[in-house]
C-alpha positions in Angstrom: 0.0 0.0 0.0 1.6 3.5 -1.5 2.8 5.3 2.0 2.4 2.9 4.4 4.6 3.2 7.4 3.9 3.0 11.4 1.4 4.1 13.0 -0.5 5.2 9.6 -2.9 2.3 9.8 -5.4 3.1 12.0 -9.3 1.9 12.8 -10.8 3.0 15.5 -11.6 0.0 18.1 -15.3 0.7 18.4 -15.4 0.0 15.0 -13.9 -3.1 14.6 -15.3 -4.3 17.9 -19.0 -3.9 16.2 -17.7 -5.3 12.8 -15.6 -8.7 14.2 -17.5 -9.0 17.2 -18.9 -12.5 15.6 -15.2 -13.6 15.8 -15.5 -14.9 19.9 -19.0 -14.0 20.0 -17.6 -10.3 21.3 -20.4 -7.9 22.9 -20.6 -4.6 20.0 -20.8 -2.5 23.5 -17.1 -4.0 24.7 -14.7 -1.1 23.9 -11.9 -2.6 24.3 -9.8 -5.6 22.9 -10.2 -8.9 25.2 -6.8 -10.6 27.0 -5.7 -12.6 24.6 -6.6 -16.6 25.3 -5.6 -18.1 22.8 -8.1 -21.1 22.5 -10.7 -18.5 22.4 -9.6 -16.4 19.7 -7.9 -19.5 17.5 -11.8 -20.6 16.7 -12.7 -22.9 14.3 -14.6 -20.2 12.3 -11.6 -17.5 12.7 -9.1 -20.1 11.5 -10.9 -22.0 8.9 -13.1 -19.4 7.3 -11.5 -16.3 8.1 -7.6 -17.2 7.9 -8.3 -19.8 5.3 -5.8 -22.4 7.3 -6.2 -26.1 8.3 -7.4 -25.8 11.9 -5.5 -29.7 12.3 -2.3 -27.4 11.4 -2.0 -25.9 14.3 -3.0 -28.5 17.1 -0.1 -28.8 19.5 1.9 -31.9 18.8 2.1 -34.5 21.9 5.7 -34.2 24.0 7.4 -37.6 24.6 9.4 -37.7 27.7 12.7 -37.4 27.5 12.6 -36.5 23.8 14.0 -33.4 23.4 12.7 -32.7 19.6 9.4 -33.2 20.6 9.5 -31.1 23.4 10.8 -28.4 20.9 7.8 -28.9 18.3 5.5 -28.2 21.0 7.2 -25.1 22.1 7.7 -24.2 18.3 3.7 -24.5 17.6 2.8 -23.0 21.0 4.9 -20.0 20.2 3.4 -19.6 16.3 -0.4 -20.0 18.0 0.3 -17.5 20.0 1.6 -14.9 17.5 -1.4 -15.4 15.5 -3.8 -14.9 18.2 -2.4 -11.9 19.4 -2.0 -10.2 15.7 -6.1 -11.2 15.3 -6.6 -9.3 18.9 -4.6 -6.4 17.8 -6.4 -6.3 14.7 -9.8 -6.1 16.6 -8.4 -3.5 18.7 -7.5 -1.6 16.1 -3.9 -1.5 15.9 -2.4 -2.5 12.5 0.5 -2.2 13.3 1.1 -4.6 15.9 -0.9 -6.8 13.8 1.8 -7.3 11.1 4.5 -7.5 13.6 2.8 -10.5 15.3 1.9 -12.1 11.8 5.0 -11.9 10.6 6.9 -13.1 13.9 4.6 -16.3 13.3 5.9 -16.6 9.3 9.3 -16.3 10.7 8.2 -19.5 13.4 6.2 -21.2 10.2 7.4 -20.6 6.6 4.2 -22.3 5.1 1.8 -19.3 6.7 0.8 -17.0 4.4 2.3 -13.4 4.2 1.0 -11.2 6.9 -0.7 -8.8 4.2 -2.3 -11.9 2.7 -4.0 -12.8 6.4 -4.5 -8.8 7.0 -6.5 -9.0 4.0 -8.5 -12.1 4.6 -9.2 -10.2 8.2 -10.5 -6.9 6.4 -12.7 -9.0 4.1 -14.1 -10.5 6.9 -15.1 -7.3 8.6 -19.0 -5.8 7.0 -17.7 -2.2 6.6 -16.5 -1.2 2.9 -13.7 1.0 3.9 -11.9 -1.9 5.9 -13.0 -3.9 2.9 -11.2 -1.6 0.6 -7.9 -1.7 2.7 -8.0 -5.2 2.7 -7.5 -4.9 -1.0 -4.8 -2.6 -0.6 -2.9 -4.8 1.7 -3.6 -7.9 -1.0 -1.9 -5.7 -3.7 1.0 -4.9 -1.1 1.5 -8.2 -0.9 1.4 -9.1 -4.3 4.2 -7.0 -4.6 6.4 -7.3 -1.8 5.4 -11.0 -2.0 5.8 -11.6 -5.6 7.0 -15.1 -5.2 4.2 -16.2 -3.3 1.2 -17.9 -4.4 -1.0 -16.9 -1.8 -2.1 -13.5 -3.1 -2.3 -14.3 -6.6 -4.8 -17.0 -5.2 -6.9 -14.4 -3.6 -6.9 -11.8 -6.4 -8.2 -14.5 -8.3 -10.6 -15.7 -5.7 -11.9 -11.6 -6.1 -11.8 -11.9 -9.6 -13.7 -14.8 -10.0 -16.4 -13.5 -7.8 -16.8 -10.1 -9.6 -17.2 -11.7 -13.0 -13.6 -11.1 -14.6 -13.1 -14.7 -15.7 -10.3 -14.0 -18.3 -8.7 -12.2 -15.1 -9.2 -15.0 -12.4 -8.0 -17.8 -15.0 -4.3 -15.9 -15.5 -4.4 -15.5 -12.0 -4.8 -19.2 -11.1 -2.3 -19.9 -13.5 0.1 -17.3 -12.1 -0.4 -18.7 -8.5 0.0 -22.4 -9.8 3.4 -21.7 -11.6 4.9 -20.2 -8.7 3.7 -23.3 -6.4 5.9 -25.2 -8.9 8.7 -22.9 -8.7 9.3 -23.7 -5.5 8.6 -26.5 -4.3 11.4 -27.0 -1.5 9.3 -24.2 0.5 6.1 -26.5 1.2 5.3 -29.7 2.6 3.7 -32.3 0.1 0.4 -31.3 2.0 0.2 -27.9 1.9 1.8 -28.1 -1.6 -1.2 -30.1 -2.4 -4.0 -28.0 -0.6 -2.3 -24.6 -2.9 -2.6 -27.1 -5.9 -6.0 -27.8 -5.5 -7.1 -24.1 -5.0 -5.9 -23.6 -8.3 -7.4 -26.4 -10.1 -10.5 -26.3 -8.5 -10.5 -22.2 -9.4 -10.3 -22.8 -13.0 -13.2 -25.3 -12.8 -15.5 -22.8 -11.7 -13.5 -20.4 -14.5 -14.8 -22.9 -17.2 -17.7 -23.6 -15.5 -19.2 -19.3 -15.7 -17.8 -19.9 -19.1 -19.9 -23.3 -19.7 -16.8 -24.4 -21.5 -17.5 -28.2 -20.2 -14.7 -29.6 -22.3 -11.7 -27.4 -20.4 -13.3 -28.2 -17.2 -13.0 -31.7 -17.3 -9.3 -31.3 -18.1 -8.9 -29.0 -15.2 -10.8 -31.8 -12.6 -8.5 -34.3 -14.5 -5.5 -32.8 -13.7 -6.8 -32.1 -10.0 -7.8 -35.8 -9.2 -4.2 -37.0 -10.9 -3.1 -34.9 -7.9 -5.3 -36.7 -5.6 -7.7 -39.8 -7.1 -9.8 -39.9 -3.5 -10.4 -35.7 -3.5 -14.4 -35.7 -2.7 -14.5 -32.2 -4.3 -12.9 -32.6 -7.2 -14.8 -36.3 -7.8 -17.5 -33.5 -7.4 -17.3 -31.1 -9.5 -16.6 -33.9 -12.3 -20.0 -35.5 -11.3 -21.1 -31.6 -12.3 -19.3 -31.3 -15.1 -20.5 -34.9 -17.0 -24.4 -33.6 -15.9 -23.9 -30.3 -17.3 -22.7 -31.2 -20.6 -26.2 -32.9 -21.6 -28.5 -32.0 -18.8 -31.3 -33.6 -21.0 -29.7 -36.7 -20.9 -30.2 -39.6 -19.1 -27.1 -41.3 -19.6 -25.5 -37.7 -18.2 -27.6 -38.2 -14.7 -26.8 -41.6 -14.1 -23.2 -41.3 -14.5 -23.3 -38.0 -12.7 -24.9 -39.8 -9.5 -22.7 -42.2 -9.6 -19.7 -40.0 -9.1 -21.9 -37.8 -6.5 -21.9 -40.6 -5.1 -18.8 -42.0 -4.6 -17.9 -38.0 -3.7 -19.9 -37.9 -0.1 -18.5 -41.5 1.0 -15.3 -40.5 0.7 -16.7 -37.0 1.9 -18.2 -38.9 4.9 -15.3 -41.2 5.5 -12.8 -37.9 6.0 -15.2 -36.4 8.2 -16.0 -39.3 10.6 -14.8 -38.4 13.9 -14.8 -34.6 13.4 -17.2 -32.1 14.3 -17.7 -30.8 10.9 -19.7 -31.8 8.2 -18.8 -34.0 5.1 -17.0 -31.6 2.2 -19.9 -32.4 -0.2 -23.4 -33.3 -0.1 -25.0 -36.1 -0.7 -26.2 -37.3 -4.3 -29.9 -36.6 -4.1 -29.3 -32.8 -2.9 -26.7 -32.5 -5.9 -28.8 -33.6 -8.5 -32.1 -31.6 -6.6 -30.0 -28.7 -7.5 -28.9 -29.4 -11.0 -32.0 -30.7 -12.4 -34.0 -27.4 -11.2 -31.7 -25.2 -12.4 -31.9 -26.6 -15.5 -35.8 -26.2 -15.2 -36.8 -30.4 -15.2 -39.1 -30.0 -11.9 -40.0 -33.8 -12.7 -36.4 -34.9 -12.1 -36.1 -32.2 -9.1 -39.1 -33.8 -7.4 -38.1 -36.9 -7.9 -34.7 -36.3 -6.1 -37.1 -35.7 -3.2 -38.6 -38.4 -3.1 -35.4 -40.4 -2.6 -34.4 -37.8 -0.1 -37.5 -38.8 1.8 -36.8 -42.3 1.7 -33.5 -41.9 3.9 -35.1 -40.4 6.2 -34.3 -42.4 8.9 -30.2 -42.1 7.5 -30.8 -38.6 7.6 -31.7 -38.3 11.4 -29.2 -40.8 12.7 -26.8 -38.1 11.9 -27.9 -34.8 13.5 -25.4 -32.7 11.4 -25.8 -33.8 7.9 -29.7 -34.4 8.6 -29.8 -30.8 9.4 -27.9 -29.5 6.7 -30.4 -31.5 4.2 -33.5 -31.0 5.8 -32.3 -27.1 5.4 -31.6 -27.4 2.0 -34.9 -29.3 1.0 -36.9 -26.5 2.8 -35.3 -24.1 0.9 -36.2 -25.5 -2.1 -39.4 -25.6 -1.3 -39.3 -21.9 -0.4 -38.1 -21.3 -3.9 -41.3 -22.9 -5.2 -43.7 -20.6 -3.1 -44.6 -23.6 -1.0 -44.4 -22.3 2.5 -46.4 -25.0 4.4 -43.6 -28.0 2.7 -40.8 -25.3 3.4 -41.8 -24.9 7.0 -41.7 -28.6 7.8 -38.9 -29.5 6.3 -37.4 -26.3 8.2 -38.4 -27.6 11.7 -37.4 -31.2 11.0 -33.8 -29.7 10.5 -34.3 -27.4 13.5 -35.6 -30.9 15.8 -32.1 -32.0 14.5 -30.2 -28.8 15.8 -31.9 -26.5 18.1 -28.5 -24.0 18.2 -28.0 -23.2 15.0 -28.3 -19.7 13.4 -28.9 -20.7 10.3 -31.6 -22.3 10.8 -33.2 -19.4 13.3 -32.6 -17.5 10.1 -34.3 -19.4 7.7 -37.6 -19.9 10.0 -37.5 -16.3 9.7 -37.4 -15.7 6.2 -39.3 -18.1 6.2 -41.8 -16.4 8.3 -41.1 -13.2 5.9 -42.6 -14.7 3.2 -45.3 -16.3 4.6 -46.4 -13.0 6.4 -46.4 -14.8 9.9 -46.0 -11.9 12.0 -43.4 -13.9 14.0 -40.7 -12.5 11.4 -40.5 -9.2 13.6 -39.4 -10.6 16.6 -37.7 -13.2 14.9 -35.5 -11.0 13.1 -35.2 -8.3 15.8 -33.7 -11.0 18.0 -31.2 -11.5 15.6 -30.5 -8.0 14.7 -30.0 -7.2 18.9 -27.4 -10.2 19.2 -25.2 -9.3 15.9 -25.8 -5.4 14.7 -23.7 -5.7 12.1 -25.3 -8.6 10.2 -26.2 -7.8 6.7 -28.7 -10.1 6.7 -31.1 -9.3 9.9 -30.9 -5.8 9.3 -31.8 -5.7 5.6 -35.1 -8.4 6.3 -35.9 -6.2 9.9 -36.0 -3.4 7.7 -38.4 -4.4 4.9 -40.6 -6.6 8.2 -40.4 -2.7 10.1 -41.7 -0.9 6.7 -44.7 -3.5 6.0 -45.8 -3.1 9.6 -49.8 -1.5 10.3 -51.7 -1.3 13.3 -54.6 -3.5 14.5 -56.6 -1.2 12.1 -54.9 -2.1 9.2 -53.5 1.5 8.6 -49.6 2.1 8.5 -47.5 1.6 12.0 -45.4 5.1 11.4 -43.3 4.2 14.3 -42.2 1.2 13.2 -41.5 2.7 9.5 -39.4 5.1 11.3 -37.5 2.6 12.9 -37.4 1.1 9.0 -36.0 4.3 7.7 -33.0 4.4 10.3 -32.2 0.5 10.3 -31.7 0.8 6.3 -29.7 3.7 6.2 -27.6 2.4 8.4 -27.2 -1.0 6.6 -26.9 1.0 3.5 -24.2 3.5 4.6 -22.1 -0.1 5.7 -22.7 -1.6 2.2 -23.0 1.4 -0.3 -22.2 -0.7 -2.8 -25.0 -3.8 -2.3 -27.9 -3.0 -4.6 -30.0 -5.2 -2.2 -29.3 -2.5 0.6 -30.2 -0.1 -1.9 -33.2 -1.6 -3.0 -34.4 -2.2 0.6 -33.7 1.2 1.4 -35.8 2.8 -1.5 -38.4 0.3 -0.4 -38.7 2.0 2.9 -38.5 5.1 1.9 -41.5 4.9 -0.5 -43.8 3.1 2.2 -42.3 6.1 4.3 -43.8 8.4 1.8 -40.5 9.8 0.9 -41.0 8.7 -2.6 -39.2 11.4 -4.7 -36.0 9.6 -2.7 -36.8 5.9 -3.4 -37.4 7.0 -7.0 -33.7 8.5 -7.0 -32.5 5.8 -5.6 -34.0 3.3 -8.0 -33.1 5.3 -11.0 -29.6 4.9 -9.9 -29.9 1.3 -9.7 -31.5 0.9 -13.2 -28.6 2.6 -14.6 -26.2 -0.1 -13.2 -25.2 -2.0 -16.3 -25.6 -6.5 -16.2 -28.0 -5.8 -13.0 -30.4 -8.5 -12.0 -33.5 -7.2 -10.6 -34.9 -9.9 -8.1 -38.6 -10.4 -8.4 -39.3 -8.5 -4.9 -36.9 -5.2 -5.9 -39.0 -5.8 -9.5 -42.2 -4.8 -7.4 -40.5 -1.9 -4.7 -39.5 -0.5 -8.2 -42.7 -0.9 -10.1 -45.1 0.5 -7.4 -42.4 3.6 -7.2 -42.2 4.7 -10.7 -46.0 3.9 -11.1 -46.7 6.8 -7.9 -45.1 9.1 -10.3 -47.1 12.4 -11.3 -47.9 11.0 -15.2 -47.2 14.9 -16.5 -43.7 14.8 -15.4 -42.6 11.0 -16.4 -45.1 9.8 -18.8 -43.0 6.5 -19.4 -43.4 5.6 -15.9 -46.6 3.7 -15.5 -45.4 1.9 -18.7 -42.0 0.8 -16.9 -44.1 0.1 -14.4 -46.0 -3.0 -15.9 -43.3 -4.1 -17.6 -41.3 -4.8 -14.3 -44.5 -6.2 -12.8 -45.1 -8.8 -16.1 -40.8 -9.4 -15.8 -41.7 -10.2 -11.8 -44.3 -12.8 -11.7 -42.7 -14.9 -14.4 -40.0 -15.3 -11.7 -39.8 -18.8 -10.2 -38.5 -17.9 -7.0 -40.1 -16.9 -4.1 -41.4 -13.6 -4.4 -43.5 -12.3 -1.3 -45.6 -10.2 -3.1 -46.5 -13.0 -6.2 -50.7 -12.3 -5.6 -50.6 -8.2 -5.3 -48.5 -8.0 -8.2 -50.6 -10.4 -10.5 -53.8 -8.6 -9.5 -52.2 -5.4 -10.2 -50.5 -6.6 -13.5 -54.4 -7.7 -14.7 -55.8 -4.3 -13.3 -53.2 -2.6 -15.2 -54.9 -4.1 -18.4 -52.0 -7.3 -18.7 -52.0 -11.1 -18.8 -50.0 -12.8 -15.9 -47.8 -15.3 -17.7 -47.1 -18.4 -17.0 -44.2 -18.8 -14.0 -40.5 -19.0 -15.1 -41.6 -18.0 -19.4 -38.9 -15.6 -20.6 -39.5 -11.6 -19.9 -39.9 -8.7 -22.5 -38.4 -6.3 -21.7 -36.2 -8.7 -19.1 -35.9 -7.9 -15.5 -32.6 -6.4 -15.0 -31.5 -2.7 -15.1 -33.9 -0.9 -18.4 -34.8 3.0 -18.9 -35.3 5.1 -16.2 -39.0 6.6 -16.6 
């Protein structure tokens, strides 16, 4: 990063304490950083999601008495756990500098560890605020060029890439990180040279796959499995790769569930023992997935049905049983069917009564029903983490529906709507679904000259995808329009309405916007038929 030098890297703690308080489940009122334990702060989240490390890496080896090399590998791991634990604790305090020192003292114990700007970066990306965001990147660019021999931030340049849609980017990047893993070899173990490997090989899969070049992929998974035959991802994403190259197929299914297959036993068989759940999922969820996106809802209900038969497989194991259960009850949400979503969703919660997730899906699920349990629901939430994306955006648009036991609008609770989305909007200014809430609110606030700014801005945005529920906050804006002043707008209006309820999706407002699409003088089309003109960003009435 141009200028960098101690003590210019500053955030104030308050700040980070709100944004990584998820980290040890950290209080947003604490003001300070905690004394640093490290079992508490080395969690299995912080090291496997937010460090990107093998949590097994950095287990304490056993000491043998009287032998003095064990004795010294202890001390040796002991002393790199703690440098990493106290770099993540001056990071949450706020102090950058420290941070670096104590990374880098831990690369100095550990030469397979990352560059400290490489796990600054990961740390910023892990924090929901876009300016720590953005110096995250700056310390991933730093490192990519005081680290120019290292994989690692070529690896997570192309990991950004990938995710923003610059395939031609990510796939030189992937090859860049992969050549210098070659290069030089004498710096990693065969594990870790392995785990780097596969990054790269399974990154250029999902290259080919955005591409839908099916042909390159399967060269890419056949390089990874020569690296390791038993890998229950890559076995995976081949099992993806065969469907996806004749979906209609039935030749292309079965040999795809056979791979799927042979994927989650060796998935299972890695995980046995361990309190995490197997790297892929089974077969039938696969397969669920594939044949709706490709639009056979024959094949897609069929793959419940065989999900439904292991039932009893399912709930011997409380952890994968959950995960599926969850998975099936989103489907179901996708296909407007609350009632099926809801049972599935409390079959997975009878599995796992602690989980988050799943206290977030009953909500949403709630949401869309119009059970006025959401409120609570997701105000529970919102109270234990502030600075979740997700609560605040769904209390928001709950806040903004609210009326009184008279059915007129609850303007108390639409304040509280207004002040929630600004706030989530001002700490993603860049998430058109923050925007799109936020517009939302402010037309149902009856600020409505705003929400239209605010939605013009968002048409403008060029490869948008409109969501069937922003599709309507739009529509009903542009249509309150005075007609004089944008005579295009009740026009743009319909069209976004007819784009909406073609969607497949769930959409919470599917019955108000056919009635209005039919008032308006329009036909509601059958669900999931192409749209003219299609949903994403159009003109601007």
């Amino acid at each position: 990063m141009p200028g960098f030098h101690k003590r210019r890297w500053t955030i104030t703690p308050a700040i980070l304490m709100v944004a990584l308080g998820a980290l040890e489940g950290t209080k947003a009122a604490a003001q300070r950083p905690p004394a640093v334990n490290v079992a508490e702060v080395l969690s299995e989240d912080v090291v496997v999601r937010i460090l990107g490390m093998d949590k097994d890496e950095l287990n304490v080896p056993a000491v043998k008495a009287g032998d003095a090399a064990s004795v010294a590998a202890a001390k040796r791991m002991e002393d790199e756990r703690r440098a990493i634990a106290e770099a993540i604790t001056a990071f949450r305090g706020g102090n950058g500098d420290a941070a670096i020192e104590k990374f880098e003292e831990a690369e100095k114990i550990n030469s397979e560890l990352p560059p400290a700007n490489v796990l600054m970066a990961r740390l910023c990306f892990a924090v929901n605020d876009q300016k720590v965001v953005a110096l995250g990147r700056n310390f991933l660019e730093r490192s990519a060029d005081k680290n120019a021999a290292r994989p690692e931030p070529y690896l997570m340049l192309a990991q950004l890439a990938l995710v923003e849609g610059r395939l031609t980017d990510a796939y030189v990047l992937f090859e860049k990180a992969g050549a210098l893993i070659d290069a030089d070899q004498a710096r990693w173990g065969d594990k870790k040279r392995k785990t780097l490997l596969k990054n790269v090989f399974g990154g250029r899969v999902s290259v080919c796959e955005q591409r839908q070049n099916w042909k390159q992929g399967s060269e890419e998974v056949a390089n990874w499995l020569a690296l390791d035959a038993d890998d229950p991802v890559a076995l995976f994403r081949k099992a993806r790769l065969i469907f996806m190259q004749d979906p209609k197929k039935p030749e292309s299914a079965d040999q795809a569930r056979s791979l799927f297959e042979q994927a989650y036993q060796r998935a299972m068989a890695d995980a046995k023992g361990k309190e995490q759940l197997a790297a892929v999922p089974p077969a039938e969820l696969a397969l669920l997935e594939l044949h709706s996106a490709n639009g056979n809802s024959e094949a897609a209900r069929a793959e419940l049905e065989r999900i439904d038969a292991k039932s009893t497989e399912w709930e011997n194991d409380e952890r994968e049983g959950s995960r599926i259960y969850s998975a099936v009850s989103q489907w179901y949400l996708g296909q407007n069917e609350f009632e099926k979503a809801e049972k599935y969703a409390a079959l997975a919660t009878a599995l796992d009564k602690d989980s988050e997730a799943l206290k977030q899906l009953t909500a949403v699920l709630h949401y869309f029903a119009r059970d006025p349990a959401a409120e609570a629901e997701f105000a529970q939430i919102n109270q234990e983490k502030p600075d979740d994306f997700f609560a605040a955006n769904f209390l928001a648009l709950v806040l903004s529906d609210a009326k009184l036991p008279d059915g007129s609008p609850d303007d108390i609770k639409r304040a509280k709507a207004v002040r929630v989305a600004e706030m989530n909007a001002r700490l993603n200014p860049r998430s058109p679904v923050a925007l799109a809430t936020l517009g939302w609110v402010y037309f149902n606030s009856g600020r409505k000259n705003e929400a239209a700014q605010i939605f013009g801005s968002l048409e403008q945005q060029q490869d948008l995808q409109v969501a069937a529920d922003t599709a309507y906050y739009m529509a009903k804006t542009f249509a309150s329009l005075p007609a004089a002043e944008f005579p295009n707008a009740l026009n743009r209006a319909k069209a976004l309405i007819e784009s909406a309820v073609r969607t497949t999706g769930a959409f919470r407002y599917r019955e108000d916007a056919e009635r209005w699409l039919e008032a308006l003088g329009g036909t509601v089309p059958p669900r999931g038929t192409p749209a003219t003109p299609p949903g994403g960003a159009g003109k601007t009435p």
